[in-house]
C-alpha positions, 0 to 999 in steps of 0.5 A, spaced: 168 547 619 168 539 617 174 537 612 169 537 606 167 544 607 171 549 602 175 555 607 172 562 606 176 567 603 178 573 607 174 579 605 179 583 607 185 585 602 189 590 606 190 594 613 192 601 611 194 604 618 193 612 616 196 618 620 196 624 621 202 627 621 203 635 624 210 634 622 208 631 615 216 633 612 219 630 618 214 623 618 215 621 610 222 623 612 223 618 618 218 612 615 220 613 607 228 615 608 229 612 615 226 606 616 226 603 609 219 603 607 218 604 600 213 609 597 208 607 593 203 613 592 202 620 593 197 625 593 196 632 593 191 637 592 191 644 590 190 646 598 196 644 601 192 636 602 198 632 602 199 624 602 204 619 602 203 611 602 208 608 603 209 599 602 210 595 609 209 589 606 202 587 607 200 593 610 201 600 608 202 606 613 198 612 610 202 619 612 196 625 611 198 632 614 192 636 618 188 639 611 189 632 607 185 629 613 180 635 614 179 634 606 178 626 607 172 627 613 170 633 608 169 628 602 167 622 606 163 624 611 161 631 610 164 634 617 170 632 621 170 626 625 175 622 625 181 622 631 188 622 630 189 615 628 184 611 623 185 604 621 182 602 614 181 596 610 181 594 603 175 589 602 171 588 595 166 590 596 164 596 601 157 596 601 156 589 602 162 589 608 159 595 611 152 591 611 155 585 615 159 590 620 153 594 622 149 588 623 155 584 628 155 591 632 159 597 628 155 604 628 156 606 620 158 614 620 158 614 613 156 611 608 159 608 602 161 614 597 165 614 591 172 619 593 175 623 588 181 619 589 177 613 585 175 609 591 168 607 595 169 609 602 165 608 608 165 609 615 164 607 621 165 607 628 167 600 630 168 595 636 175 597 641 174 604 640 177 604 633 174 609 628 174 605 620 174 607 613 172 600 609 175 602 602 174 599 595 179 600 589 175 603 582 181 603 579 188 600 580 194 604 582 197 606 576 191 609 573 190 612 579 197 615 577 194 618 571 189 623 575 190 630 576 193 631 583 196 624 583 204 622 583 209 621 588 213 625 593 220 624 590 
């Protein structure tokens, strides 16, 4: 890029680190009450599927238990393909990043498929053996809020 040339903004607007946690209690314990990372988010369902997101500043750490992951490759994908860790990107534009991602090597295992949590998610699997979620936001994070199975842990 010449000095002329105006830099392009970063299409990515968070990295959301999401765990599964076979000891869900005793990981929101150690990372929300421990460690010091604010709660920002938490979702349940009527199946036991439970959530926390917590704030690492610019990233956040996604807590799921067993059924609340099963549920996310269920809505998502339509089967359970997803390891024990999944990293996901929220970007502006799901379709349009899914396109150049599958283009420059990633296998798309998903489409993109708007959630009942008020996103549109794709996945694929990408390059370093990582499996992905490309994440747009509907809603913000207080209307979110608002929605039944929607709240916080505490």
């Amino acid at each position: 890029m010449n000095s002329s040339e105006q830099p392009t903004p970063p299409s990515v607007r968070q990295l959301r680190l999401v765990v599964e946690a076979d000891d869900y209690e005793a990981a929101v314990a150690f990372y929300r009450d421990v460690l010091g990372l604010p709660e920002q988010a938490a979702f349940s369902s009527g199946d036991e599927a439970r959530v926390v997101i917590l704030d690492a500043g610019r990233a956040t750490l996604e807590i799921a238990n067993p059924a609340q992951k099963r549920m996310i490759d269920d809505v998502e994908v339509g089967r359970q393909v997803a390891p024990r860790l999944r990293v996901a990107f929220e970007v502006d534009d799901t379709a349009g990043t899914t396109g150049r991602l599958v283009a420059a090597g990633a296998t798309q295992v998903a489409p993109p498929t708007t959630t009942p949590w008020q996103s549109v998610n794709a996945r694929l699997d990408a390059p370093a053996g990582l499996h992905i979620t490309i994440f747009q936001e509907q809603r913000t994070l207080d209307e979110r809020a608002t929605l039944d199975g929607f709240g916080t842990e505490n």
